[in-house]
N, C-alpha and C positions, 0 to 999 in steps of 0.2 A: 504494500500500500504506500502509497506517496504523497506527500501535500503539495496541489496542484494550488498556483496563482496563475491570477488572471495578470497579463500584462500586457503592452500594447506593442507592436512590432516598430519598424523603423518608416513604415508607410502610414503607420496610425491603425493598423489593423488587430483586433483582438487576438492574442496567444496566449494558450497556458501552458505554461511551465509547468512540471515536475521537478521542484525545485529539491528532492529526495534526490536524484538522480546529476546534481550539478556538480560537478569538483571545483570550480571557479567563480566566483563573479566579480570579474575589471570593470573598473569603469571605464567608459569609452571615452578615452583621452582626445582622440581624431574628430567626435563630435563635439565634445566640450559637455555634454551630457550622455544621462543613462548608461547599459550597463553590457556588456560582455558576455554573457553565460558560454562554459565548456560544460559538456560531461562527458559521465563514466561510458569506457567502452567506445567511444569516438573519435574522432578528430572535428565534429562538427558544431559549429557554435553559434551562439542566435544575439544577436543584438537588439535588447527593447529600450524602451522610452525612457524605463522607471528606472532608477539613481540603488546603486547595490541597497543603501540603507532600507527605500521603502520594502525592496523586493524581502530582504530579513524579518525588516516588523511586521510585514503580510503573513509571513511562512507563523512566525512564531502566534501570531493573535489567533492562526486556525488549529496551531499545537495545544493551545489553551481553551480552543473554544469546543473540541471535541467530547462526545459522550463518554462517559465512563465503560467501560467492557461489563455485560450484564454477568451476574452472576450465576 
């Protein structure tokens, strides 16, 4: 299972991420914004809108906002 964000591509177009699955996130120094993503198992990596930071506080707010495992 992965925690999927929503994030915006570099044309403005909706992408979600598997941010489980990222080994990296640069910022994109070439645009002056937004962010870099590599992952595991690739060479393939996706540049969105959103700045390393939001992409973190997103991941972590759906870590916390998750149900507990029934018992």
């Amino acid at each position: 299972m992965g925690t999927w964000i929503k994030c915006s591509d570099e044309r403005g177009q909706i992408v979600y991420v598997n941010i489980a699955n990222a080994i990296t996130l640069l910022r994109n120094e070439s645009h002056h914004r937004g962010t870099v993503i590599a992952f595991m198992g690739t060479s393939d990596h996706l540049s969105v809108r959103e700045t390393p930071e939001d992409i973190l506080k997103a991941a972590k707010a759906k870590t916390h906002t998750k149900a507990p495992p029934r018992a």
